[in-house]
C-alpha positions, 0 to 999 in steps of 0.5 A: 426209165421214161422221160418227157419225150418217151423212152430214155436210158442213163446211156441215152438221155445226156446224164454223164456224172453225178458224185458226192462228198459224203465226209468231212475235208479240211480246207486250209486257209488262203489255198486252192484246194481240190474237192475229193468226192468219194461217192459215185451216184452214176457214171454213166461212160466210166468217165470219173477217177480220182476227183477228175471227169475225163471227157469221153464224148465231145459237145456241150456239158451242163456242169452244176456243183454245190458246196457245203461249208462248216465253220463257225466264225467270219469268212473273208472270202469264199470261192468255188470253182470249176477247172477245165483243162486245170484252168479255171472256167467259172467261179463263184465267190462269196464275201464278207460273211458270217456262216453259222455253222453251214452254208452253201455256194453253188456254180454251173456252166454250159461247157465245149468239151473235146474228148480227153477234156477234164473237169475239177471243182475246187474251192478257197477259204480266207478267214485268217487261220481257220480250216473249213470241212466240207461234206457232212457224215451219212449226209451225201448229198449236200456237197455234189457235182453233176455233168450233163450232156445237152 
């Protein structure tokens, strides 16, 4: 592999994480709910289980996640949100729209990570009592959470 300044690897070149959603997850009305991506595209430290990236080299990470909603009538509020050490460190919130039927909401953050520091992205729906999905079949890419050292 060969990047801007020469030579790179997955080992040597900052990339960390980068996972998906490749089906359908409800989420329930007016409750956090946690993203369970199912689809590693690289790990690069074996830093990734269970929904949660477990910090392995301390510094600053580039954290970028989108989310993909699938509904079909008015949303009060959306929120994504990063959790760092199970408190949140960034959200994004959406109000007051109409999603027909997808939409999508992205947050990033440059994060100080210590060894054993842990990354979540979850979200939260209010529409009255409609559940969301989120991710679509054979399509892995639209819901993902990449982590960068820099």
């Amino acid at each position: 592999m060969s990047g801007f300044y020469g030579p790179t690897s997955r080992a040597t070149s900052g990339r960390r994480l980068r996972v998906t959603l490749g089906n359908l997850q409800p989420i329930p009305n007016d409750i956090d709910t946690k993203i369970n991506f199912d689809t590693e595209t690289w790990d690069a430290k074996d830093e990734f289980t269970n929904g949660t990236y477990t910090c392995k080299e301390e510094g600053y990470h580039f954290i970028t996640c989108n989310l993909v909603l699938l509904t079909n009538q008015q949303v009060f509020l959306i929120a994504l949100s990063i959790k760092h050490n199970s408190s949140f460190a960034n959200s994004q919130y959406t109000e007051s729209i109409t999603l027909y039927p997808l939409s999508s909401i992205r947050t990033t953050d440059t994060l100080h990570l210590e060894v054993g520091d842990t990354i979540e992205l979850w979200t939260h729906q209010e529409s009255g009592d409609y559940s969301y999905a989120i991710g679509i079949p054979n399509q892995p890419t639209i819901t993902t959470m990449s982590i960068n050292k820099v």
